[in-house]
Structure formats: C-alpha cells, structure tokens
C-alpha positions as CSV (number, residue, x, y, z in Angstrom):
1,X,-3.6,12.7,-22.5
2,X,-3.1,8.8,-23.0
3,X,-4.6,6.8,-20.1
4,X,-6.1,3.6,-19.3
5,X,-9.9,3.9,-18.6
6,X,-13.0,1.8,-18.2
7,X,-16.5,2.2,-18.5
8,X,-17.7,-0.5,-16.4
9,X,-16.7,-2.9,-13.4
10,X,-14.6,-5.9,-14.9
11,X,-15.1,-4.0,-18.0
12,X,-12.7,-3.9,-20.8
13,X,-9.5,-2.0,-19.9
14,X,-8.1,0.4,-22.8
15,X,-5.8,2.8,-23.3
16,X,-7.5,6.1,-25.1
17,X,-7.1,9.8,-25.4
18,X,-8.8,11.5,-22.2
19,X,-9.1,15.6,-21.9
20,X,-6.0,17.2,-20.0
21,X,-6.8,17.8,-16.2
22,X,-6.7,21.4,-15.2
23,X,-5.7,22.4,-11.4
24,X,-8.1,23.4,-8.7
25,X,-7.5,26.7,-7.3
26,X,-5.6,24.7,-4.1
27,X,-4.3,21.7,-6.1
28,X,-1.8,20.8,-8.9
29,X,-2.0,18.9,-11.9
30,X,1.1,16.0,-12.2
31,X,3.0,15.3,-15.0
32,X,3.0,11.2,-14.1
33,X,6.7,9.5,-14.4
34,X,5.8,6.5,-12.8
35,X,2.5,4.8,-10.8
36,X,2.4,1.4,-9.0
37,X,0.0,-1.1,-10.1
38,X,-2.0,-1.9,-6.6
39,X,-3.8,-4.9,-5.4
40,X,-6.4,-2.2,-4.6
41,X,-6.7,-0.5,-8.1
42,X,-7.9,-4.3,-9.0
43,X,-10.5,-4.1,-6.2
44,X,-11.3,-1.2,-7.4
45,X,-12.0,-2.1,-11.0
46,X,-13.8,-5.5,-9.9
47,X,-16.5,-3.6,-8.3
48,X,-15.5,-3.6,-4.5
49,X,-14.7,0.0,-3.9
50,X,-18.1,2.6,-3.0
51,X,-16.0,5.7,-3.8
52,X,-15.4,4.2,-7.7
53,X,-19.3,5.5,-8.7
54,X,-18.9,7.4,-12.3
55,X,-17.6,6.2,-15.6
56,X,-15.3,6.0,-17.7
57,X,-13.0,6.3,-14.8
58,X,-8.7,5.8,-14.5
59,X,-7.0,3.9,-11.9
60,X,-4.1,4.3,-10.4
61,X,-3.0,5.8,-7.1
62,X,0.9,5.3,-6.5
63,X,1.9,8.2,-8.1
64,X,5.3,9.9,-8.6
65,X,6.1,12.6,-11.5
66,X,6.8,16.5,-11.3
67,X,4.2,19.2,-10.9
68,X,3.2,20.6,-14.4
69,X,0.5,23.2,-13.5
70,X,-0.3,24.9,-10.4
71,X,-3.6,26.8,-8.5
72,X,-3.2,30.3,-7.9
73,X,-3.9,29.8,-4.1
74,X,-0.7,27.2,-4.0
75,X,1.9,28.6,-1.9
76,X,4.5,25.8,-1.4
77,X,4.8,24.3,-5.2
78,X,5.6,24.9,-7.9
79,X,6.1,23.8,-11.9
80,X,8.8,21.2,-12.1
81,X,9.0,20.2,-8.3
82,X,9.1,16.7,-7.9
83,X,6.2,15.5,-6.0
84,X,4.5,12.3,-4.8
85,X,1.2,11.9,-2.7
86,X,-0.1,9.8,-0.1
87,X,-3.4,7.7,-1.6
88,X,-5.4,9.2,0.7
89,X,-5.5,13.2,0.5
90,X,-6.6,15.5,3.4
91,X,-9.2,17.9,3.2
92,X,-7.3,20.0,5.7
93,X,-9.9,21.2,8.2
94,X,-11.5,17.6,9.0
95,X,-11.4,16.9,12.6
96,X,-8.6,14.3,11.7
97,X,-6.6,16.2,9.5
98,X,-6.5,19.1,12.2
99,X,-4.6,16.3,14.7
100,X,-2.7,14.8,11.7
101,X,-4.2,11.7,10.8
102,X,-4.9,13.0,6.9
103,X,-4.9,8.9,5.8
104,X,-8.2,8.8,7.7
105,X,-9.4,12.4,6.3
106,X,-13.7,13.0,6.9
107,X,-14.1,14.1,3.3
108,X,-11.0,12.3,1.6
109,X,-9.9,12.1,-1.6
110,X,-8.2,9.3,-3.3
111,X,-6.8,9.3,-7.1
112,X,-7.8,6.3,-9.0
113,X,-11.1,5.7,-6.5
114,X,-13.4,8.8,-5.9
115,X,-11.6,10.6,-9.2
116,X,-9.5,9.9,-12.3
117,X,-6.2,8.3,-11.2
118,X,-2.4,8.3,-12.2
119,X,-2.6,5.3,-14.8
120,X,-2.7,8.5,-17.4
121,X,-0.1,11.3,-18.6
122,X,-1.5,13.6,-16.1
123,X,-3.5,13.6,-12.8
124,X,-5.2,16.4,-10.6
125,X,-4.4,16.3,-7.0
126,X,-6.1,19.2,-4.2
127,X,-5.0,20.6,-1.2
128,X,-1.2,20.6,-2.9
129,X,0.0,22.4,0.3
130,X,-1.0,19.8,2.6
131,X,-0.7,16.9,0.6
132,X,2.7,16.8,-1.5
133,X,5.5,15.5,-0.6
134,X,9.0,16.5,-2.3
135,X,11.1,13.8,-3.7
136,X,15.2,13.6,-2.8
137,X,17.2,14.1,-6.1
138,X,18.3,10.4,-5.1
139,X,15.1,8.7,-5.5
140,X,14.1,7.8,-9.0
141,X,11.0,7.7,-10.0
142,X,10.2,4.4,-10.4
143,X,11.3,3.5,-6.9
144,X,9.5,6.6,-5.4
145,X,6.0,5.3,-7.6
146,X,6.9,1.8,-5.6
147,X,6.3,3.1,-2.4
148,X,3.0,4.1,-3.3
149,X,0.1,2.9,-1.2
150,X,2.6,-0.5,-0.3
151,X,5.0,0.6,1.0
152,X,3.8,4.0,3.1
153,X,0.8,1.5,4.3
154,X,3.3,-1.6,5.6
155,X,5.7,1.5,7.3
156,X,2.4,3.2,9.2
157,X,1.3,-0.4,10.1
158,X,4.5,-1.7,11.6
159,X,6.0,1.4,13.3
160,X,3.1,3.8,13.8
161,X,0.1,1.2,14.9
162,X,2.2,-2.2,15.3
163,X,4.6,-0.4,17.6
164,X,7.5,-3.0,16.6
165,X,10.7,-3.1,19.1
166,X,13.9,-4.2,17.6
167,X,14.3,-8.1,18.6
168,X,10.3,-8.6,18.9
169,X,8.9,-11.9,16.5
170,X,6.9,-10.1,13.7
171,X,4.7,-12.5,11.4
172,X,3.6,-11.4,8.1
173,X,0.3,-13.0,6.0
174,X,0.5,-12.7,2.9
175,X,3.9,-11.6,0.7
176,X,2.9,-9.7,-2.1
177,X,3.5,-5.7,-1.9
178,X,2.3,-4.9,1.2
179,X,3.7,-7.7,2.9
180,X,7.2,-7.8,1.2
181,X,7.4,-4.2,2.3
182,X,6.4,-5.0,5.5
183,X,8.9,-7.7,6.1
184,X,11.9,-5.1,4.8
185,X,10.6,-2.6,7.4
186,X,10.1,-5.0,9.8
187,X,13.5,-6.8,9.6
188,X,15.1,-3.2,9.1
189,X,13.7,-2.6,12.4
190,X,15.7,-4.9,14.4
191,X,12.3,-7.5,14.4
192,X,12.8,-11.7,14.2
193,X,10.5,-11.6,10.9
194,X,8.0,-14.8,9.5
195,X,6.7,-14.9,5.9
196,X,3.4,-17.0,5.7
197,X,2.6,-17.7,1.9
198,X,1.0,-20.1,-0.5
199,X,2.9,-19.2,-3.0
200,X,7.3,-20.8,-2.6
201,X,8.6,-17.7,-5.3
202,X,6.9,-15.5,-2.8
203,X,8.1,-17.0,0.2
204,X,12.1,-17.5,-1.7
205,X,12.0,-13.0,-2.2
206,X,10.6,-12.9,1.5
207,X,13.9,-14.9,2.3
208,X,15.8,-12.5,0.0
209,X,14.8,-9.5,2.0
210,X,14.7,-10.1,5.8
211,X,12.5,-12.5,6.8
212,X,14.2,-14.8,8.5
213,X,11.5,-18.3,8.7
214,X,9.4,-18.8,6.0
215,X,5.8,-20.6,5.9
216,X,3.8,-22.3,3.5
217,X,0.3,-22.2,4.4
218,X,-1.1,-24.9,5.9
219,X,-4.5,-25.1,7.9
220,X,-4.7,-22.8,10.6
221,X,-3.7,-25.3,13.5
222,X,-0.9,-26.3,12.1
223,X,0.5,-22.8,11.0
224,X,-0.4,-21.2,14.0
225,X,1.3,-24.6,15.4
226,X,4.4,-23.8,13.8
227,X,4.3,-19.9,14.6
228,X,4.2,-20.9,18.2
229,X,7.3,-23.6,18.2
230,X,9.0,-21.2,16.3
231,X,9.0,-18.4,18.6
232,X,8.9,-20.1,21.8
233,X,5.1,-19.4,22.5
234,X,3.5,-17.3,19.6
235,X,5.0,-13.7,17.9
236,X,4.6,-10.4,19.4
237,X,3.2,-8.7,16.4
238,X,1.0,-10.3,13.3
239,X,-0.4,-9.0,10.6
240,X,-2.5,-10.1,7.8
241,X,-1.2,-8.1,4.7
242,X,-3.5,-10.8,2.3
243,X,-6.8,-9.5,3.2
244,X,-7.9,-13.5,4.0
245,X,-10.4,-14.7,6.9
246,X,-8.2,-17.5,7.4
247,X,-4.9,-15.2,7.6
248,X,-6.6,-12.9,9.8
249,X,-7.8,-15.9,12.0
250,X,-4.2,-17.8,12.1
251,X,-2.6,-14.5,12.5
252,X,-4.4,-14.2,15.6
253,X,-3.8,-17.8,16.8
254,X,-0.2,-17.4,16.4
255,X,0.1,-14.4,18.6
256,X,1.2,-15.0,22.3
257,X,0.1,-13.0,25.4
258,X,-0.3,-9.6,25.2
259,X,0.3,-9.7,21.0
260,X,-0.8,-7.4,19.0
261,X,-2.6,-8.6,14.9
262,X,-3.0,-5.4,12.4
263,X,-5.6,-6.0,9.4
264,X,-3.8,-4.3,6.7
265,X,-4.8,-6.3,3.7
266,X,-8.5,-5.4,2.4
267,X,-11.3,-7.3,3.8
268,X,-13.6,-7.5,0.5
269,X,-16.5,-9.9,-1.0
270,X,-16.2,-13.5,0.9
271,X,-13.6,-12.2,3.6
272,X,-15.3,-9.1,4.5
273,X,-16.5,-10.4,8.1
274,X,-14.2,-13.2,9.1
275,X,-15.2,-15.0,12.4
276,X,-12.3,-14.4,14.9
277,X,-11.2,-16.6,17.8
278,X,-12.4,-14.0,20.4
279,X,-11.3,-16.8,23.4
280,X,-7.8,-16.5,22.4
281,X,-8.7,-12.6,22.5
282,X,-9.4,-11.8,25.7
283,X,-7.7,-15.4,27.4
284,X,-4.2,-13.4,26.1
285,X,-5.2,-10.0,26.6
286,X,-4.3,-9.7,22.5
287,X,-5.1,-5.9,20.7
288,X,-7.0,-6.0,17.3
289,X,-5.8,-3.2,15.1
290,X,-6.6,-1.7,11.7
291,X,-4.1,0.3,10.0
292,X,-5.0,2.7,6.8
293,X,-2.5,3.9,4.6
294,X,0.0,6.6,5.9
295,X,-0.7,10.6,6.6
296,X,1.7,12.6,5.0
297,X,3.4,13.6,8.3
298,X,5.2,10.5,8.1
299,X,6.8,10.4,4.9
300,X,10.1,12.5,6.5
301,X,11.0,9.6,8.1
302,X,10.4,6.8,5.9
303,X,12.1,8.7,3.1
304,X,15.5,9.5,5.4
305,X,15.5,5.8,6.3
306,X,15.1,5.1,2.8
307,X,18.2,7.4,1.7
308,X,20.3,5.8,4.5
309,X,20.6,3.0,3.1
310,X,18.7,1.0,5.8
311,X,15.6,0.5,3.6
312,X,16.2,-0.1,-0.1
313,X,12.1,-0.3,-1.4
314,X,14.0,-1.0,-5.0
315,X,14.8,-4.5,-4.5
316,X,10.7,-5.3,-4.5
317,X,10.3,-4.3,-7.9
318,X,9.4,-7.3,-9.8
319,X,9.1,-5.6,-13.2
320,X,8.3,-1.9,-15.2
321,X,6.0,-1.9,-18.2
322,X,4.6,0.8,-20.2
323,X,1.0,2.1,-20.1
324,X,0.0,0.2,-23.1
325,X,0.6,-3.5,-21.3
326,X,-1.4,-2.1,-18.0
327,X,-4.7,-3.5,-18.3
328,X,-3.3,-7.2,-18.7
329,X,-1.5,-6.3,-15.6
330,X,-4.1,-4.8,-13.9
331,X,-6.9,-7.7,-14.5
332,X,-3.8,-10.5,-13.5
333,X,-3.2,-9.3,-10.3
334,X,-6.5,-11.6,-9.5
335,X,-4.6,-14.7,-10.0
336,X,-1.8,-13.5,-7.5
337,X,1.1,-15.1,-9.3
338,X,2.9,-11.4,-9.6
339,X,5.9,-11.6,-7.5
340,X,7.4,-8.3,-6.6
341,X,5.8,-4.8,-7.4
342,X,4.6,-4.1,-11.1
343,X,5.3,0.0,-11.8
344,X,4.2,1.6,-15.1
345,X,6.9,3.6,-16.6
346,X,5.2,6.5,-18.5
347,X,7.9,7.1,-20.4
348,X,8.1,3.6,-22.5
C-alpha cells in the first residue's frame, strides 16, 4: 500500500510502499477514502505523543473508507460497509469501556499513535464490533473523514462535559478545527457563541459559522475584560480548544460565577502545566474540566443532527489534497496559518 511514513520525530515525511495490513481475529482492515489531517498527528510526529514509540510509523487517525477485510470472530461487519472510527478504540472489557466511556479506554488503541495510521491505502482497526460506526448513504466521505477527532471531540466537550443550555454565553480559544467545530455545535445549540483568535481569517470563518462576537487576542486582562462587558459579567461556559497557558488562563478569567472552562486543546512542551488563577476558582465556585475525544455511544446523535440539517461539519473544510502533498501539510500545521480542516482524498 502507498502511505506516508517516517522513521524519526521531525523526520522527513515520505510517501512509500508499506506491506498490506491483515485483520485481527476481532478487527477489520479499512480500505481509506478519506483521513483528516490533525493538529495532533503533528504532535505526534514532533515528538510529544508516549504511545508514538516504534519506527517507521503512519499518522493519521480521522478515518473514513469501507471495510475491505474482516476477522473471523466479526459479527456485525462486513466487506464493503462503510465505516468510520472514533480515535480512541475500546478494548471492550476495561472498567471504562464496560460503563461506556471507550474515549478513555484502560488499554486503548489509537490509529496513527500506538500503531500505523490512516494516512495510507489501508488501516487495521480491532475490536470492529465495538468500535465502528456505519456511515449514512448521505455523508460523503470527505465530510465524514472531517469529523474525525475535531469534530466528535468539540461535540463530547460542549454537550456531554460542557453541559451547554440553549441561550447560555459559550467562549471559544482558539479557532482552528476543534474550535470552529465547537463554535458550529455550540451556536447549533441555541448558545450566544465568542471566537477568541490571533489570527482575523480565523476569526472572519468563526463569524461565517455562528459565533456571534469575535476577539483578537489581546493580554489576558484585557480579553477577559472584554468577555466580561460582553456578556454582562463573564460566559457561562469557556473552553480552550488552542492548547495555550494563556488561553486556558483567560478562559478562566472570563467565566462568571458558577462557569464552567473545558481544556480540550492539547497541553504539550511549554503549555503542559499552565499556572491557573485558582482565586477566581474557588471566589466563583467555577468547575475545571477535561474532555477527551468522544466514545462511540455518541456518534447516533451527532450523526442525526448532522443529517438534519442543523449541523453542516462540510462548511469547515478548508481544502482536500492527495496523499502525495501530506507531509508539507502535515509539518505546516506548526505555523497555524491553515484555516479550515485539511482532508486527504485517497483517491487523487
């Protein structure tokens, strides 16, 4: 199969012929139509994921495509269905995957982090019968690849942990994928939505889409300032989509009592432990939350929102490319000037 590999972190990023994956006995093998291009597959390649420890190795995690081979213990699957995955894949038996919560699985497994990943022809996922979710004949596959890790991660983090009410202020750090999606759900939700941003193109498709304030970033006082005058005391629910010590501190800043801030972007390198204003913490009885991807119980209703009409994850796509032009991709997404969602067409 053609895929993109490399051999070392911030290594050179090719695109070579790679053995054929074969199917566990529980598991399928993927005929890839389409895969995201994440902000994490870039962590992942720069060195700051533990579960990336063997070379060569493939990104790529957003996966949509149709099921080319299958296990003999499969039950619910079969050759030709079409299929995405949640990133994070349940073991099934795990204390947290017995109550649901497969996105925070004991012995996980994620494509493009602790095995070969989707930026290829082919890719092996286990535990099909748990794991696999069936696309509508409606969703294309280079939408259904967009909602990858983005968008299944900003709908878990606004509905499941954020708890958003229609007519509550929501404010969003950080508008690339994660927070763009965010921002749809958010606004789709009935929410009063802010975009914070350093980047104006960012901020203009944040407009586009629902948000309906938009912020460049400033110091925190002063953006925490303006959170506050514009919602007549500070939001109801923040969250820091960037992954930045200073978005995660003015997101909390900008909540008023009783708020609630969910870290969704990455924490890595410099921002791993950000100081946070633990006064304004307890002095307005705010919650601190953490919200990781989505378990695959959830994907019935963000999928029938999605073919309602209400949700419409297509307009985030900022361009499709072909395998060959994924590793200049890939290593740009450092430089955050993508705007929009970048999907690899494997069909180009």
């Amino acid at each position: 199969m053609r895929a993109a590999v490399y051999e070392e972190f911030r290594g050179e990023i090719s695109i070579r012929e790679l053995p054929d994956p074969t199917p566990t006995r529980d598991g399928v093998v993927i005929r890839v139509d389409a895969c995201g291009i994440c902000a994490s597959d870039w962590h992942g390649w720069m060195g700051h994921d533990p579960d990336i420890r063997a070379f060569p190795h493939v990104p790529g995690h957003e996966i949509a495509g149709s099921i080319d081979s299958v296990g003999r213990d499969v039950q619910r699957w079969k050759q030709g269905d079409r299929v995405t995955v949640p990133f994070c894949v349940g073991c099934g038996s795990c204390e947290q995957c017995v109550s649901g919560l497969t996105n925070i699985c004991d012995r996980h497994f994620q494509p493009g982090f602790t095995a070969w990943g989707a930026f290829a022809e082919f890719v092996a996922i286990p535990h099909a019968d748990l794991n696999l979710v069936a696309l509508p004949p409606s969703l294309d596959s280079i939408t259904a690849a967009s909602l990858g890790c983005r968008f299944a991660t900003a709908w878990r983090a606004v509905t499941a942990v954020g708890r958003v009410a229609a007519g509550e202020w929501v404010v969003v750090f950080g508008c690339g994928g994660v927070g763009l999606s965010v921002i749809m759900i958010a606004a789709a939700s009935g929410a009063r939505v802010i975009g914070v941003d350093l980047e104006q193109s960012k901020l203009d498709l944040a407009s586009a889409i629902g948000a309906e304030h938009v912020l460049l970033a400033d110091e925190e006082s002063r953006t925490a300032e303006a959170i506050r005058h514009i919602t007549s005391g500070g939001a109801h629910l923040s969250l820091d989509a960037a992954g930045n010590a200073a978005a995660c501190r003015t997101s909390i800043l900008g909540l008023g009592k009783r708020g609630r801030h969910v870290q969704v972007g990455l924490m890595v390198g410099r921002n791993a432990d950000p100081p946070l204003p633990m006064a304004a913490v307890i002095a307005r009885e705010l919650e601190i939350l953490g919200s990781h991807g989505m378990e695959v119980g959830r994907y019935g209703e963000m999928l029938a929102m999605i073919e309602s009409g209400k949700l419409d994850p297509k307009r985030l796509i900022g361009k499709v490319i072909s395998l060959e032009e994924s590793p200049a991709e890939l290593a740009a997404i450092g430089k955050f000037r993508t705007v929009g969602v970048s999907v690899i067409d494997l069909h180009r």
